[in-house]
mmCIF file as gemmi writes it, N, C-alpha and C atoms, coordinates in Angstrom:
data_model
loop_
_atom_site.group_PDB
_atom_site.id
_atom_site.type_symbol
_atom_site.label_atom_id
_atom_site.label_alt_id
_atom_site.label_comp_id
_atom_site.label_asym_id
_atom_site.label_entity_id
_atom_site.label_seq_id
_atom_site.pdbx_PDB_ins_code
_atom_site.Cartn_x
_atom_site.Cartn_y
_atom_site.Cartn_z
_atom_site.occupancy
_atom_site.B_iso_or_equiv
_atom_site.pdbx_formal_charge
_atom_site.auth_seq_id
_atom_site.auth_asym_id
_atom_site.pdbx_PDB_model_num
ATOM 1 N N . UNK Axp A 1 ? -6.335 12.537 3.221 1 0 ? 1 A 1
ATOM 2 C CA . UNK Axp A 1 ? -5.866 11.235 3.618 1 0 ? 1 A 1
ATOM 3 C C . UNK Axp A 1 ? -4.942 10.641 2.56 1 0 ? 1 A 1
ATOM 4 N N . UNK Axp A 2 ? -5.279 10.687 1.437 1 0 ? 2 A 1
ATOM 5 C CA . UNK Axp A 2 ? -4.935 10.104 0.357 1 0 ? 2 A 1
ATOM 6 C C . UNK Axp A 2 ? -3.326 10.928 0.292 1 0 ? 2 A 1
ATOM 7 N N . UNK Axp A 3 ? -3.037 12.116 0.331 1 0 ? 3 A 1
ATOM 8 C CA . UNK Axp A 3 ? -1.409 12.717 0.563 1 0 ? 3 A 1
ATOM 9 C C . UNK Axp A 3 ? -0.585 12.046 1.843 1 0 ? 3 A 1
ATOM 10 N N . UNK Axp A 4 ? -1.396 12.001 2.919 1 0 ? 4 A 1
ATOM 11 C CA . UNK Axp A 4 ? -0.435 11.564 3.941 1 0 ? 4 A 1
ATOM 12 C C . UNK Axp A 4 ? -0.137 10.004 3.455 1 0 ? 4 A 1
ATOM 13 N N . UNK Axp A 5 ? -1.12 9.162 2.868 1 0 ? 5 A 1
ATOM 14 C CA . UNK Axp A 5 ? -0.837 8.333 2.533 1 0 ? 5 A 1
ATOM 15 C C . UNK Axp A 5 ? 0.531 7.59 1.295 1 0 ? 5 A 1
ATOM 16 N N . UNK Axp A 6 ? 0.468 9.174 0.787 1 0 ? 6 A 1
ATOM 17 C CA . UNK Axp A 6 ? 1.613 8.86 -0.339 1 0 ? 6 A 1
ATOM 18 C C . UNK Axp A 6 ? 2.645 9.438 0.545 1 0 ? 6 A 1
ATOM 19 N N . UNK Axp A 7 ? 2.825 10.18 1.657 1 0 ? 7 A 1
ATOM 20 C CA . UNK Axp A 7 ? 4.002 10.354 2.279 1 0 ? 7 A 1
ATOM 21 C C . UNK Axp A 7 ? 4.435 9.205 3.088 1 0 ? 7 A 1
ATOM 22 N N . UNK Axp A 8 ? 3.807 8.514 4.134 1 0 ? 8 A 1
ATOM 23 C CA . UNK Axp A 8 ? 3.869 7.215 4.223 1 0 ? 8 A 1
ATOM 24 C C . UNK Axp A 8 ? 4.847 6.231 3.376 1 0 ? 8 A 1
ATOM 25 N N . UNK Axp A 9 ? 3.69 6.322 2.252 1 0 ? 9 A 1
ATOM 26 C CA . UNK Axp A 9 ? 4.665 5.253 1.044 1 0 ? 9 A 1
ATOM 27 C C . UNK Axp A 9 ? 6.333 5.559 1.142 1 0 ? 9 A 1
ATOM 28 N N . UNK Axp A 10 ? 6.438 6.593 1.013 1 0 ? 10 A 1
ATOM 29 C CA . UNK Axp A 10 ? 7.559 7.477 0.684 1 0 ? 10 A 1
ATOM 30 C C . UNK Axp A 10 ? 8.311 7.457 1.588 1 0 ? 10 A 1
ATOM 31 N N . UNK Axp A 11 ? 7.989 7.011 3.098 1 0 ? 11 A 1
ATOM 32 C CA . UNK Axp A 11 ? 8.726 6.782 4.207 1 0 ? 11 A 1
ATOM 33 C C . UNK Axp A 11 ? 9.293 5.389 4.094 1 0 ? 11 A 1
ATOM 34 N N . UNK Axp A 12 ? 8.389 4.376 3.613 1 0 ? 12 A 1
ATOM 35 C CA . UNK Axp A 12 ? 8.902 3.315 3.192 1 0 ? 12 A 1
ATOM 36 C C . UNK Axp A 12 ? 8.76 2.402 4.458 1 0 ? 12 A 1
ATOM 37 N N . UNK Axp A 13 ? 8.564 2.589 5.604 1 0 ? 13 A 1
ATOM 38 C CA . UNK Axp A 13 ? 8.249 1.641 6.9 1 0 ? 13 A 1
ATOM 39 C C . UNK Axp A 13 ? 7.35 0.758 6.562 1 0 ? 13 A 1
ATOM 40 N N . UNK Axp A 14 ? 7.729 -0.092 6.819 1 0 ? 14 A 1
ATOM 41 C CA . UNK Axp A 14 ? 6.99 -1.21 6.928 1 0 ? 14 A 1
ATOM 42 C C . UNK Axp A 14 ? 5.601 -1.387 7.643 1 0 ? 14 A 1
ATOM 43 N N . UNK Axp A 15 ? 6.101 -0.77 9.185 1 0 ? 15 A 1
ATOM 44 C CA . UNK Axp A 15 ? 4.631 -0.743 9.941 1 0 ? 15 A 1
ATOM 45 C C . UNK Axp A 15 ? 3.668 0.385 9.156 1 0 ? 15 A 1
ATOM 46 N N . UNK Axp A 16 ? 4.248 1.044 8.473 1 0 ? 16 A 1
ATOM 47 C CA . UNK Axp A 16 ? 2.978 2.24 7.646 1 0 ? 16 A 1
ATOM 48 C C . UNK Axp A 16 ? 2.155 1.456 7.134 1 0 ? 16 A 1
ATOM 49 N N . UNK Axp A 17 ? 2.141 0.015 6.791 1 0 ? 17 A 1
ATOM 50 C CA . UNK Axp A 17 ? 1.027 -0.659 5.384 1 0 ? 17 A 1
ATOM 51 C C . UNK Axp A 17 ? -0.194 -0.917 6.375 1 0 ? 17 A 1
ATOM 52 N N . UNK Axp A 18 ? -0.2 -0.766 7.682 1 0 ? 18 A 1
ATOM 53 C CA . UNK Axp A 18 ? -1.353 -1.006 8.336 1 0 ? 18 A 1
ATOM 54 C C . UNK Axp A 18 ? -1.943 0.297 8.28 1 0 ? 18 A 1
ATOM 55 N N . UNK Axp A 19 ? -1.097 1.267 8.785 1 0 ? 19 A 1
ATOM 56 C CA . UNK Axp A 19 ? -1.736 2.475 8.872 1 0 ? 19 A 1
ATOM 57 C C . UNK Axp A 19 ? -2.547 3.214 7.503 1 0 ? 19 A 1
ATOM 58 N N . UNK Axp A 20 ? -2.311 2.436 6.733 1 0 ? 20 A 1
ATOM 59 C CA . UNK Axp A 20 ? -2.576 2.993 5.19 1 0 ? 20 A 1
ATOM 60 C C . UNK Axp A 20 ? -3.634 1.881 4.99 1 0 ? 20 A 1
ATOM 61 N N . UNK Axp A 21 ? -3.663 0.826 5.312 1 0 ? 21 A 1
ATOM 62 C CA . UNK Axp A 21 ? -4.684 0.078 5.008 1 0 ? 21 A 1
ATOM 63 C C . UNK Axp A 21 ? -6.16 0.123 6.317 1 0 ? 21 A 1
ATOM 64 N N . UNK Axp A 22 ? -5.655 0.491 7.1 1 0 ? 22 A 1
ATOM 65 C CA . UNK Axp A 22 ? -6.567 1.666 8.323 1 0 ? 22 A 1
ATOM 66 C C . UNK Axp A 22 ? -7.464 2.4 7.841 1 0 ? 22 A 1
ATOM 67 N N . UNK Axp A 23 ? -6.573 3.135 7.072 1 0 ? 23 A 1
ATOM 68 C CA . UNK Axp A 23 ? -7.131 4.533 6 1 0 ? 23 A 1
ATOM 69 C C . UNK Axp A 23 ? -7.891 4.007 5.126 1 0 ? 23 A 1
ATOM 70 N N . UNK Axp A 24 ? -7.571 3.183 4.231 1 0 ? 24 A 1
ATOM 71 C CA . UNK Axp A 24 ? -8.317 2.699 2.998 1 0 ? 24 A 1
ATOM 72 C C . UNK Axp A 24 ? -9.722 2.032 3.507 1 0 ? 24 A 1
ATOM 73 N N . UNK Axp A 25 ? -9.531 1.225 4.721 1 0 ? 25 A 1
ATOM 74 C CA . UNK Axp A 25 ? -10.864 0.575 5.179 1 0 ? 25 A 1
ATOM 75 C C . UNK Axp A 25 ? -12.135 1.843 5.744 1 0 ? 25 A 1
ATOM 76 N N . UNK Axp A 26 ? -11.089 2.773 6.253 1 0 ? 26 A 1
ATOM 77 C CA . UNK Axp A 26 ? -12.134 3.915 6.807 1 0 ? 26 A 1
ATOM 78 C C . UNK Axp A 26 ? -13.796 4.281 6.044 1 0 ? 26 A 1
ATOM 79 N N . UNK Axp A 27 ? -13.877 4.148 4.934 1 0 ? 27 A 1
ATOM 80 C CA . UNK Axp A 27 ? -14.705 4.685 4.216 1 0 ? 27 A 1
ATOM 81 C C . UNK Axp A 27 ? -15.282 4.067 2.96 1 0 ? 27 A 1
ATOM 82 N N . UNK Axp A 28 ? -15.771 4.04 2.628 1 0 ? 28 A 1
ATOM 83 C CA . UNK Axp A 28 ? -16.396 3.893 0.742 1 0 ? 28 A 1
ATOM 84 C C . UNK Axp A 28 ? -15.451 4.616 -0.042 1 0 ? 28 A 1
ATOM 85 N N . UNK Axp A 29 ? -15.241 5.757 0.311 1 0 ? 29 A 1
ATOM 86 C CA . UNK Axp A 29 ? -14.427 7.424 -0.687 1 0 ? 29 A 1
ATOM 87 C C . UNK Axp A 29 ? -13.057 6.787 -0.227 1 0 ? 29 A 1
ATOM 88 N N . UNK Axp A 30 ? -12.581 6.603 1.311 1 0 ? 30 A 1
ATOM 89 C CA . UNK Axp A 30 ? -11.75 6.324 1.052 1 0 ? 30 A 1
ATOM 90 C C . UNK Axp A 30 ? -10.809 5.066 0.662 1 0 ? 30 A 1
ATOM 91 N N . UNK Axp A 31 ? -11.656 3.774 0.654 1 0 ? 31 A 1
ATOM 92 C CA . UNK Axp A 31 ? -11.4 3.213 -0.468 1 0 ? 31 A 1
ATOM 93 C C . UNK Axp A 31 ? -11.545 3.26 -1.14 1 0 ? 31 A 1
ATOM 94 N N . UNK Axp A 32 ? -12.043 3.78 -2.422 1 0 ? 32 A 1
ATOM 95 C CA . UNK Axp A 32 ? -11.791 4.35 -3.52 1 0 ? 32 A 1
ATOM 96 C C . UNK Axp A 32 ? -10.265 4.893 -3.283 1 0 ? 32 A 1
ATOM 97 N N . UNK Axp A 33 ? -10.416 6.187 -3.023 1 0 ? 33 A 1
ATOM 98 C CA . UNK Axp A 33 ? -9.343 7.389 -2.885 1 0 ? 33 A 1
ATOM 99 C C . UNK Axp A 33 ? -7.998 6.685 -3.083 1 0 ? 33 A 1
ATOM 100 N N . UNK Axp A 34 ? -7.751 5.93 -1.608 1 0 ? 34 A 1
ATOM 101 C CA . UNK Axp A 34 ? -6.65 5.408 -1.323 1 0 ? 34 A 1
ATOM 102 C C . UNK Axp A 34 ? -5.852 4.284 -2.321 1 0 ? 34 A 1
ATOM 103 N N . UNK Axp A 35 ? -5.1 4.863 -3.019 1 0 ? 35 A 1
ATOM 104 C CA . UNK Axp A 35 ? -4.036 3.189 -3.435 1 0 ? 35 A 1
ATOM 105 C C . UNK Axp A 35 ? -3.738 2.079 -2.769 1 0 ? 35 A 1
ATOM 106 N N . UNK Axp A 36 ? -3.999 1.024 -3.396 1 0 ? 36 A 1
ATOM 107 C CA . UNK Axp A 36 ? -3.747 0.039 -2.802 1 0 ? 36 A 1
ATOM 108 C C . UNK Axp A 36 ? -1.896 -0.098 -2.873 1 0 ? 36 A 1
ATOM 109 N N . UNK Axp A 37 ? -1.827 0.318 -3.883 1 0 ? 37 A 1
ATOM 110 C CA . UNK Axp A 37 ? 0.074 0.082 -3.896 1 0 ? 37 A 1
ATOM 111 C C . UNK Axp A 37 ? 0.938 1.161 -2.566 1 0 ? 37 A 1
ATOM 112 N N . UNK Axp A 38 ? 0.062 2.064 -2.014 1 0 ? 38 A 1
ATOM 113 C CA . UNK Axp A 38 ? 0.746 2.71 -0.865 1 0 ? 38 A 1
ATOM 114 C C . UNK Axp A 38 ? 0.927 2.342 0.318 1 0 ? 38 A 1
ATOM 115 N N . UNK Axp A 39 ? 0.196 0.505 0.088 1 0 ? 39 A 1
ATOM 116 C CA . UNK Axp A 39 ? 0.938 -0.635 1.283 1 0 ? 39 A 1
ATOM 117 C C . UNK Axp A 39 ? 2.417 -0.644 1.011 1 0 ? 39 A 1
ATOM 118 N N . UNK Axp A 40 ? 2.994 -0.31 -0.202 1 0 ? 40 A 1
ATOM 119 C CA . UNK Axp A 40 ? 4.03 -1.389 -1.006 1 0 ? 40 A 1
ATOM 120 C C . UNK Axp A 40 ? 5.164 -0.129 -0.524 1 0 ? 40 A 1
ATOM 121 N N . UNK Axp A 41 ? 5.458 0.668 0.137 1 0 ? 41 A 1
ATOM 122 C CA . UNK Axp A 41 ? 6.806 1.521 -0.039 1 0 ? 41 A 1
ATOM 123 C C . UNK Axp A 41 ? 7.988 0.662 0.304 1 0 ? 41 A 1
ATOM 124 N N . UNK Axp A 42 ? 7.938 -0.287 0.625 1 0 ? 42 A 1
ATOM 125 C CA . UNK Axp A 42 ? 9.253 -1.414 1.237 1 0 ? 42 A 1
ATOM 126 C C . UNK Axp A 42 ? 9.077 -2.51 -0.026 1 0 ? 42 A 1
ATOM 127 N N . UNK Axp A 43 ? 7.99 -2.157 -0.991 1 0 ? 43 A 1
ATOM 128 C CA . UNK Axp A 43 ? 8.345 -3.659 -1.987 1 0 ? 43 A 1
ATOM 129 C C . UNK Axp A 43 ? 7.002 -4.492 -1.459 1 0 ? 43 A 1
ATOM 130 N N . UNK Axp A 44 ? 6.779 -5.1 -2.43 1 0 ? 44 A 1
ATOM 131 C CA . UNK Axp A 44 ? 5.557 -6.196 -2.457 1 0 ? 44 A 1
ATOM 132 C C . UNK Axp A 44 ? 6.191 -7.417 -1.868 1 0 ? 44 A 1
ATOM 133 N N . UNK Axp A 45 ? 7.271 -7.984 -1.978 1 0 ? 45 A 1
ATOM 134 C CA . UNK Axp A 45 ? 8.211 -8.958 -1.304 1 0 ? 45 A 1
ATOM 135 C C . UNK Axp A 45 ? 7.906 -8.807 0.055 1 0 ? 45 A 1
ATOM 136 N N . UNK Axp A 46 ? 8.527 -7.53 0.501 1 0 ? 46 A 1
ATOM 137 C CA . UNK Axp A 46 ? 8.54 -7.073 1.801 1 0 ? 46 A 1
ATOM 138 C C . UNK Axp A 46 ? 7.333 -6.554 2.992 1 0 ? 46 A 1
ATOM 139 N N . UNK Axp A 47 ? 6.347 -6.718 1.518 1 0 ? 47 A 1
ATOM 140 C CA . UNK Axp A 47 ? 5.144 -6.252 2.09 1 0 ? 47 A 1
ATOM 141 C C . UNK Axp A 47 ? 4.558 -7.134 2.573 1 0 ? 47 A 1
ATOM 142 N N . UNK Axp A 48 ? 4.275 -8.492 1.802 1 0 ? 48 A 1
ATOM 143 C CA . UNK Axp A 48 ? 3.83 -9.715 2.15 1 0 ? 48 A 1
ATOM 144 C C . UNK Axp A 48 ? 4.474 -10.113 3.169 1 0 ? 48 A 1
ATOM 145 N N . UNK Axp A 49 ? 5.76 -10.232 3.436 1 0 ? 49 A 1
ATOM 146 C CA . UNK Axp A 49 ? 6.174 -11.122 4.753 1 0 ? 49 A 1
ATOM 147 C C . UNK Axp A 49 ? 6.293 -10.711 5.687 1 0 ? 49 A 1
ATOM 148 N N . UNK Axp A 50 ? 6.144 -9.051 6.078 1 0 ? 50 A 1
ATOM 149 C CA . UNK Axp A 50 ? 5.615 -8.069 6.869 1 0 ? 50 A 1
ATOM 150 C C . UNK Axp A 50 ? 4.298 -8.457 7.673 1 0 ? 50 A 1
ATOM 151 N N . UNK Axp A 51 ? 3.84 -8.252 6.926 1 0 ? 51 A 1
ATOM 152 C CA . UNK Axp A 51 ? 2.069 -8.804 7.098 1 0 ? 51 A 1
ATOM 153 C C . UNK Axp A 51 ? 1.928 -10.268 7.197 1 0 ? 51 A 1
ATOM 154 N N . UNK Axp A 52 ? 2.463 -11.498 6.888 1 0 ? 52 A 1
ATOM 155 C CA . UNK Axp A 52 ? 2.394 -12.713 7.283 1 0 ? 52 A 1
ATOM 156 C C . UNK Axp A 52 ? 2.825 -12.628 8.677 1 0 ? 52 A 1
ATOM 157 N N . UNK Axp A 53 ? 3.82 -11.796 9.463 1 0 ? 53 A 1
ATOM 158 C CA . UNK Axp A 53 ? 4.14 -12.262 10.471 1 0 ? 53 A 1
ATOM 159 C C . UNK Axp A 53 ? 3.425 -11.634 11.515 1 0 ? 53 A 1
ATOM 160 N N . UNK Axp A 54 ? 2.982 -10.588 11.057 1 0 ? 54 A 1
ATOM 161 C CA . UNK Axp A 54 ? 1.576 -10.245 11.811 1 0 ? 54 A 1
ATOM 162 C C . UNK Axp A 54 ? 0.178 -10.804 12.142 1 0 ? 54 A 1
ATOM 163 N N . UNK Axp A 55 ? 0.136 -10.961 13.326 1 0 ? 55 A 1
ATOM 164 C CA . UNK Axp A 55 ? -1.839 -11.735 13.892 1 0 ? 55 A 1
ATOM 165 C C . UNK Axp A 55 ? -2.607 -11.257 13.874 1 0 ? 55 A 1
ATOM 166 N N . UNK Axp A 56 ? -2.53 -9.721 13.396 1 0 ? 56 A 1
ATOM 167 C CA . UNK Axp A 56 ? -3.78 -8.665 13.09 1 0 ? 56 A 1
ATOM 168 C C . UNK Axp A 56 ? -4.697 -9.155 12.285 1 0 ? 56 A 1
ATOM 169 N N . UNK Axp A 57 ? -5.873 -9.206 12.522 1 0 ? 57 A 1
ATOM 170 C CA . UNK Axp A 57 ? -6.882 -9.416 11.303 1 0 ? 57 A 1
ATOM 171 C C . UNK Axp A 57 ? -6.549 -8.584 10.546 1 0 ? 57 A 1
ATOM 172 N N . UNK Axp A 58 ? -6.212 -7.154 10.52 1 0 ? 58 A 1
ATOM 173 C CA . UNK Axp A 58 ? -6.104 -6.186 9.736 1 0 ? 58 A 1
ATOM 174 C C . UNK Axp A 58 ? -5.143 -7.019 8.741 1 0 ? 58 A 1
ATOM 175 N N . UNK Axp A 59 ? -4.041 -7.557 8.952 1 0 ? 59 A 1
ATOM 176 C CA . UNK Axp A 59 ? -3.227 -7.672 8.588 1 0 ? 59 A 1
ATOM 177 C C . UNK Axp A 59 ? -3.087 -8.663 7.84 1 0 ? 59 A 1
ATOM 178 N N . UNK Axp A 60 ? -4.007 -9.966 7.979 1 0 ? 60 A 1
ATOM 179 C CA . UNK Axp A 60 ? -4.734 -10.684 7.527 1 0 ? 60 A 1
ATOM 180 C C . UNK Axp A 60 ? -5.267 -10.224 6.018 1 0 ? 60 A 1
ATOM 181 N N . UNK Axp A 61 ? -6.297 -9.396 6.262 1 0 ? 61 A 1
ATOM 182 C CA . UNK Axp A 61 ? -6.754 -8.814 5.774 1 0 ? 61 A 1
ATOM 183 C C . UNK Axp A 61 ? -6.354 -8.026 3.943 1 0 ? 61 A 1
ATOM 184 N N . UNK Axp A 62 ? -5.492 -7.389 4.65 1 0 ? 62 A 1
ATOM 185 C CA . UNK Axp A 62 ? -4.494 -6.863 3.865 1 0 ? 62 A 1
ATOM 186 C C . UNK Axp A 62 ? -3.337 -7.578 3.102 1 0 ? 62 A 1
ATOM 187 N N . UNK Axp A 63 ? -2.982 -8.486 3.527 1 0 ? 63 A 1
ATOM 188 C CA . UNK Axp A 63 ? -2.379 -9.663 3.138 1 0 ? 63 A 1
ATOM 189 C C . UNK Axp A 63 ? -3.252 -10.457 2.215 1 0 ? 63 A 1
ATOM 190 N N . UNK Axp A 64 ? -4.428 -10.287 2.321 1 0 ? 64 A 1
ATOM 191 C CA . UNK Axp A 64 ? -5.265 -11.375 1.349 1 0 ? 64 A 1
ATOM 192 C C . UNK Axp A 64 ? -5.419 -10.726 0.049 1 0 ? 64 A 1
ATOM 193 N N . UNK Axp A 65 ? -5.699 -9.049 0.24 1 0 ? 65 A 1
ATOM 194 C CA . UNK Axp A 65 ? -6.152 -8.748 -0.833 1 0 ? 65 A 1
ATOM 195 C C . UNK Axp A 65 ? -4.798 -8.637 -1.41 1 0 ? 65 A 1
ATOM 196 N N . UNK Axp A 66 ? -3.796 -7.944 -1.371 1 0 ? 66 A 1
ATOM 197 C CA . UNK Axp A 66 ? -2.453 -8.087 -2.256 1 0 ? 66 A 1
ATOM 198 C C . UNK Axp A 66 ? -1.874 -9.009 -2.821 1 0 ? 66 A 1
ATOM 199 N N . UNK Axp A 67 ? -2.339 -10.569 -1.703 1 0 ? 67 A 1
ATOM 200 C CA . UNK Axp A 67 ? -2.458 -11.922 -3.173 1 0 ? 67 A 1
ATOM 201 C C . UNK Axp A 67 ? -3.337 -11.631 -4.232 1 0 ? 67 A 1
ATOM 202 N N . UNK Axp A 68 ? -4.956 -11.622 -3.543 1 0 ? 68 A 1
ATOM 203 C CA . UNK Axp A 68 ? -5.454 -11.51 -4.867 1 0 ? 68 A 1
ATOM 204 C C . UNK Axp A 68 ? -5.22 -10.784 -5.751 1 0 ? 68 A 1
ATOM 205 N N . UNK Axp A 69 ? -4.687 -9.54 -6.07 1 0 ? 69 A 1
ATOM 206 C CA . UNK Axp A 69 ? -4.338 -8.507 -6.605 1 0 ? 69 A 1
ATOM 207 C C . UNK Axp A 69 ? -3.031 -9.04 -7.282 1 0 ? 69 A 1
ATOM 208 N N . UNK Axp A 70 ? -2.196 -9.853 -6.751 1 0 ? 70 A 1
ATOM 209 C CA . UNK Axp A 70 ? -0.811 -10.078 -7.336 1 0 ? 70 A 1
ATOM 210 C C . UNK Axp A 70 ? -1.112 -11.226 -8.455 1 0 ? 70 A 1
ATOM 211 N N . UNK Axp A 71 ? -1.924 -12.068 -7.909 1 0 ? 71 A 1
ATOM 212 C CA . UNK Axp A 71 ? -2.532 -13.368 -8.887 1 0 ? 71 A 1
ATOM 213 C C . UNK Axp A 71 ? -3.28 -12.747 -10.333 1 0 ? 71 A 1
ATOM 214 N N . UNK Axp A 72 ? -3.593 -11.607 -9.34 1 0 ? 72 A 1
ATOM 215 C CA . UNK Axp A 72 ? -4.728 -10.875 -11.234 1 0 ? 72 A 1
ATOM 216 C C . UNK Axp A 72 ? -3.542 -10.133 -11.884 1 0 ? 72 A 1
ATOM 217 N N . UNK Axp A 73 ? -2.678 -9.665 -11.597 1 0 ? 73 A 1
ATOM 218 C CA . UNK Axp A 73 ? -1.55 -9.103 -12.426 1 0 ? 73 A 1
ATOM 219 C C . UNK Axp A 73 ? -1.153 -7.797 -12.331 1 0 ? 73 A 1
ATOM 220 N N . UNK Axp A 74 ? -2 -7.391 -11.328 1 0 ? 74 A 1
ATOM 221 C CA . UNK Axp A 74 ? -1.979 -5.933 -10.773 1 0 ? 74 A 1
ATOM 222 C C . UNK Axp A 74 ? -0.325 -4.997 -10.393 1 0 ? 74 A 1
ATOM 223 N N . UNK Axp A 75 ? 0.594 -6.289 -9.85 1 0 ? 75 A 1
ATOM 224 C CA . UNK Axp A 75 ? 1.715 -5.487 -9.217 1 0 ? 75 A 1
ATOM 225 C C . UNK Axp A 75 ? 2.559 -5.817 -9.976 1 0 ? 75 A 1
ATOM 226 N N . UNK Axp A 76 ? 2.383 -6.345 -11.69 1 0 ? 76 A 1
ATOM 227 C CA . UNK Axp A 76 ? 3.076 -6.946 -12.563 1 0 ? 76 A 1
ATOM 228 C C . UNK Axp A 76 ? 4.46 -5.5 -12.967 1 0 ? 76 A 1
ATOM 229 N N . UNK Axp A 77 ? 5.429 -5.614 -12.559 1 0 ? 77 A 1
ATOM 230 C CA . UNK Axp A 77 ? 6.303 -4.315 -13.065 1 0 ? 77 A 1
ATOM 231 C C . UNK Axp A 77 ? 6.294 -3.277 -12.037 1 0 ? 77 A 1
ATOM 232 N N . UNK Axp A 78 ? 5.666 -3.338 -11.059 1 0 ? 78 A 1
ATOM 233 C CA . UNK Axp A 78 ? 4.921 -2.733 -10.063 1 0 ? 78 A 1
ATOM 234 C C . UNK Axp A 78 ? 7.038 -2.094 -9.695 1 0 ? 78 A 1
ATOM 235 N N . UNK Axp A 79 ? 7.678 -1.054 -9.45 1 0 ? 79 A 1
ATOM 236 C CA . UNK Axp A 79 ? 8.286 -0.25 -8.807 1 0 ? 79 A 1
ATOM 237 C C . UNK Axp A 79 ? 8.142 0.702 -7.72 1 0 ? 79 A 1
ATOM 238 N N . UNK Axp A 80 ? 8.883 0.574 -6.7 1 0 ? 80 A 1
ATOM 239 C CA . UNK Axp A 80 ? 8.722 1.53 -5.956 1 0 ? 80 A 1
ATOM 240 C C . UNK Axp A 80 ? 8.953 3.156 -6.392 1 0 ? 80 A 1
ATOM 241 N N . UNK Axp A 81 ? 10.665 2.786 -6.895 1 0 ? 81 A 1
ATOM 242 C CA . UNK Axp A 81 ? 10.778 4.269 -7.536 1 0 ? 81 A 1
ATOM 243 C C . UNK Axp A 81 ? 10.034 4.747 -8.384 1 0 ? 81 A 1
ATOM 244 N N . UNK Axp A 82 ? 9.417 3.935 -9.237 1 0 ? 82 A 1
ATOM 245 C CA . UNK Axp A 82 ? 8.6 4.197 -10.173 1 0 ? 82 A 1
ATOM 246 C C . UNK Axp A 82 ? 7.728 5.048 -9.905 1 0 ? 82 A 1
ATOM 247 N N . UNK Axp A 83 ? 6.537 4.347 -8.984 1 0 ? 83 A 1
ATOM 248 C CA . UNK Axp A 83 ? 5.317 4.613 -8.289 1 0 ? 83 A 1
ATOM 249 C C . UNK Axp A 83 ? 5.805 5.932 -7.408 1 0 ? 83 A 1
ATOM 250 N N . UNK Axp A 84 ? 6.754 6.131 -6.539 1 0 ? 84 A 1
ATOM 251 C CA . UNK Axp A 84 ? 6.997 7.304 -5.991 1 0 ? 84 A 1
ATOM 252 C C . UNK Axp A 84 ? 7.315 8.564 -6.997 1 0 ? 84 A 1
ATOM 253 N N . UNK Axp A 85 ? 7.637 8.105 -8.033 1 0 ? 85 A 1
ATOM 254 C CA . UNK Axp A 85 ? 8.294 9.359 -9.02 1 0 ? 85 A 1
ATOM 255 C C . UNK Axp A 85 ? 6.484 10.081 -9.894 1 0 ? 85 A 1
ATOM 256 N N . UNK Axp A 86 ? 5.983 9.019 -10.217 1 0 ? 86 A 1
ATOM 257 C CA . UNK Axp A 86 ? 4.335 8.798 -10.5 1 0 ? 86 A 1
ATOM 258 C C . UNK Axp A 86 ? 3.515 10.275 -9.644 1 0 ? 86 A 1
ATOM 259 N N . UNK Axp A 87 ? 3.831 9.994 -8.169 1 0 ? 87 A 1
ATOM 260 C CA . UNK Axp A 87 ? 3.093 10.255 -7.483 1 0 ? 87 A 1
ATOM 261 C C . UNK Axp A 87 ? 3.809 11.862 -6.831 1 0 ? 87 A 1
ATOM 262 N N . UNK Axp A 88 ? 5.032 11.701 -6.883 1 0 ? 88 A 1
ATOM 263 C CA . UNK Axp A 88 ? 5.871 13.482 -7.1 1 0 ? 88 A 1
ATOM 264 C C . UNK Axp A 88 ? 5.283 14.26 -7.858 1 0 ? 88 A 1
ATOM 265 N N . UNK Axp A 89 ? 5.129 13.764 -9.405 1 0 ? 89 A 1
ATOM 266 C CA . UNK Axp A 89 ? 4.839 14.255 -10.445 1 0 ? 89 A 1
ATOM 267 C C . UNK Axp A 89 ? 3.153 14.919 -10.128 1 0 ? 89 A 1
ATOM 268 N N . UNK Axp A 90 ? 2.28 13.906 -9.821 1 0 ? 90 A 1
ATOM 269 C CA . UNK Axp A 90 ? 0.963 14.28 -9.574 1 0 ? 90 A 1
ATOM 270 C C . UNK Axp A 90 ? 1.18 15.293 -8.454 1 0 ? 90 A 1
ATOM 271 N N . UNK Axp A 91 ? 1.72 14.798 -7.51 1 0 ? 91 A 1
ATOM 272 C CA . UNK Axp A 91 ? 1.438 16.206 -6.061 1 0 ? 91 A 1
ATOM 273 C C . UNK Axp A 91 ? 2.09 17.867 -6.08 1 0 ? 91 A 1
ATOM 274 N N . UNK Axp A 92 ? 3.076 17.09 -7.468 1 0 ? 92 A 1
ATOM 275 C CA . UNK Axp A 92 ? 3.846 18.8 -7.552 1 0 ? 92 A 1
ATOM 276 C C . UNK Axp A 92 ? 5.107 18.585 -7.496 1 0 ? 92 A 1
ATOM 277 N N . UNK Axp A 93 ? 5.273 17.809 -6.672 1 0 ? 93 A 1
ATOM 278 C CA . UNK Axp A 93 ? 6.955 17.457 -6.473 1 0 ? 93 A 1
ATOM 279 C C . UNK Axp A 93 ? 6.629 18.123 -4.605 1 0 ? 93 A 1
């Protein structure tokens, strides 16, 4: 789960942050497993107002925790390219 999830990221769609936050809710392991930053392939900007304009609880949901997460300092420097180059490196390329 956790690979398709970084391919996702890597697609960069917007509608993927549900499908990834789908994934992450699935389980105990796979929250753990799952990154929370593999909502973010469009940007934390883009991620938030994505998800505001959505009525999904999910979405809701997901939207709440990436404030809280942004307020604690979590996405401080936070890059996409960054995080995708991060995550090449770990899978192999």
């Amino acid at each position: 789960m956790r690979l398709c999830c970084f391919q996702l990221f890597n697609s960069g769609d917007l509608d993927d942050g549900l499908l990834i936050w789908s994934a992450k809710q699935a389980s105990f392991d796979a929250a753990c497993s799952i990154d929370i930053e593999f909502l973010l392939g469009h940007g934390l900007d883009a991620t938030k107002a994505h998800l505001s304009a959505n009525r999904a609880p999910s979405a809701a949901a997901a939207l709440d925790r990436l404030r809280e997460l942004e307020a604690d300092g979590e996405f401080e420097g936070f890059s996409v390219e960054e995080r995708s180059a991060v995550y090449d490196r770990y899978y192999g390329d």
